[in-house]
matplotlib code that plots the C-alpha trace (Angstrom):
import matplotlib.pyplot as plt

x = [0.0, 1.5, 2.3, -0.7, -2.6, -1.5, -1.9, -5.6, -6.8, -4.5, -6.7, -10.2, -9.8, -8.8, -11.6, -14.3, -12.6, -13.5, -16.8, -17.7, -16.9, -19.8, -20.0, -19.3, -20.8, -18.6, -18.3, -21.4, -20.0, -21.8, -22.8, -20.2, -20.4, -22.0, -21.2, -23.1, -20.3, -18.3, -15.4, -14.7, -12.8, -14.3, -13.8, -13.1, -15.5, -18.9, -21.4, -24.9, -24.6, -22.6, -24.6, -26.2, -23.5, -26.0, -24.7, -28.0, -27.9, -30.1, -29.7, -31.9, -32.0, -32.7, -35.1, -32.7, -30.7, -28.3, -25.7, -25.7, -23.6, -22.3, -18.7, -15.9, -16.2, -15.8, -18.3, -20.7, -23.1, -26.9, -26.3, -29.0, -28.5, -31.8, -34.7, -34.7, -37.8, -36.8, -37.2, -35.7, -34.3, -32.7, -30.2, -29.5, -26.7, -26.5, -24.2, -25.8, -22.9, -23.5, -26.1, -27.4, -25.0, -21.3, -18.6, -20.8, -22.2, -25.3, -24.9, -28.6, -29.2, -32.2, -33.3, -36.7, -37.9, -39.4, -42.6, -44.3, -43.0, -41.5, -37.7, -35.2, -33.5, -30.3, -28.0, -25.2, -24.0, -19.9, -16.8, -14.0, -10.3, -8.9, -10.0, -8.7, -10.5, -12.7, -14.9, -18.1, -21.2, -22.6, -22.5, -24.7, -23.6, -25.4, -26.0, -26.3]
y = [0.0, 2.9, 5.8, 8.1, 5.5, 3.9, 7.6, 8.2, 4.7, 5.5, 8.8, 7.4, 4.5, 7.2, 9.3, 6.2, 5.2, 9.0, 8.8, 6.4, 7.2, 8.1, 12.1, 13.0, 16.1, 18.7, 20.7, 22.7, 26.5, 28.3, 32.0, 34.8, 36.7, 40.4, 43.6, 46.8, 49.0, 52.3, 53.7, 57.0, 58.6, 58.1, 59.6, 57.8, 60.1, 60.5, 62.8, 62.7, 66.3, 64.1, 63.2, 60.2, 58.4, 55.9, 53.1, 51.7, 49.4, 47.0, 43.5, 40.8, 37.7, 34.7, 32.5, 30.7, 30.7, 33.8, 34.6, 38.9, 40.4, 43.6, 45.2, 47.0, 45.7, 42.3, 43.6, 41.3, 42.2, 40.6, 38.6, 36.3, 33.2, 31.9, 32.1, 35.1, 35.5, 35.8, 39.2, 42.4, 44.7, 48.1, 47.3, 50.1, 50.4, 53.5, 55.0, 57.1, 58.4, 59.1, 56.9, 55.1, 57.7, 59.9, 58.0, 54.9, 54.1, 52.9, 50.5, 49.5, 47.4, 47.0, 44.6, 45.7, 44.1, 46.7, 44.9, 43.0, 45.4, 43.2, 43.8, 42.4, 44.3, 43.9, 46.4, 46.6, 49.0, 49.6, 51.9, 52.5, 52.2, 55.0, 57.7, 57.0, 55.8, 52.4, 50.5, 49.6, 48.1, 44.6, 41.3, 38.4, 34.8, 32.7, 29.3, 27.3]
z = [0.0, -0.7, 2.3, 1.1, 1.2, 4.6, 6.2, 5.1, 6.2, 9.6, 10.3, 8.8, 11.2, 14.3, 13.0, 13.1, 17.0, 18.3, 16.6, 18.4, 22.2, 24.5, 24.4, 28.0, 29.5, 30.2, 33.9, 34.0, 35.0, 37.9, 36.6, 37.9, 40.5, 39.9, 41.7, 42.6, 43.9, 43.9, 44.8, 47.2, 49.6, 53.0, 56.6, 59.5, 61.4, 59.4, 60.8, 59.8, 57.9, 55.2, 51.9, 51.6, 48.7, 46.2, 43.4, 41.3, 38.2, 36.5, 36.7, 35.4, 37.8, 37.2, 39.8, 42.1, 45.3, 45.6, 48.4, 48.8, 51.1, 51.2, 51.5, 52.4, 56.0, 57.7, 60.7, 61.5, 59.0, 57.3, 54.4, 52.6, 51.2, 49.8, 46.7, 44.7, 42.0, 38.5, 37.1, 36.5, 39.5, 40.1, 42.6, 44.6, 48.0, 50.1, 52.2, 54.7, 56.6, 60.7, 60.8, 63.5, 65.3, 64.9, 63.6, 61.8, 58.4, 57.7, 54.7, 52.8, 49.8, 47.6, 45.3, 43.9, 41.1, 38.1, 37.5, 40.4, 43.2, 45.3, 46.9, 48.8, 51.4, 53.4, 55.8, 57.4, 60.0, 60.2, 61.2, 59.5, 61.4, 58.6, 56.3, 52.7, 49.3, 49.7, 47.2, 48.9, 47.7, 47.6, 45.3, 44.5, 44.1, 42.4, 43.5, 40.6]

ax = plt.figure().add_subplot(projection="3d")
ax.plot(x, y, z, "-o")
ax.set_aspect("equal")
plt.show()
């Protein structure tokens, strides 16, 4: 048989062997995380005569079970892990400096969905060791 000949019946043959293997699924990728954040200079010392600081984007969600927590600090803060309804939201964190008193932030964020009305709602209360420029907001896992 000549060499041309011997190397096409060489890669038919591997073509028919890979053909023929059971099709494995592949690793199914969880969706990324998403972010609602900004980045500012912030005091050490608010004072409620500060203005209230405010992030807000869209974000279409699909239904599921999220994680949402919210950031810069590592304080004890509320987080949910659990359902959220498919649907569109405006996803909105504030920053309401002096607030529940001198020298704390108050920390909200909103998921309220555009059509049906309902929202989701988590906070956080927290003081900063240093003044200096921080990225604050809050993210959503999802879970599957």
């Amino acid at each position: 048989m000549r060499s041309w000949a011997k190397r096409l019946y060489r890669a038919t043959a591997a073509a028919l062997v890979l053909a023929m293997l059971p099709v494995l699924p592949g690793t199914a990728r969880a969706a990324d995380v998403a972010y609602n954040q900004k980045t500012q200079d912030l005091t050490a010392a608010p004072n409620s005569g500060m203005p209230v600081a405010l992030v807000s984007r869209e974000i279409t969600l699909r239904d599921g079970t999220y994680g949402w927590w919210t950031f810069p600090t590592s304080a004890p803060c509320e987080t949910y892990t659990g359902r959220i309804l498919p649907g569109t939201y405006t996803w909105t964190d504030q920053l309401w400096p002096g607030v529940p008193s001198a020298g704390t932030y108050r920390h909200h964020s909103y998921l309220t969905e555009e059509n049906g009305g309902w929202s989701y709602h988590i906070q956080c209360d927290f003081r900063l060791s240093a003044t200096g420029s921080y990225t604050w907001g809050s993210g959503l896992d999802p879970h599957f």
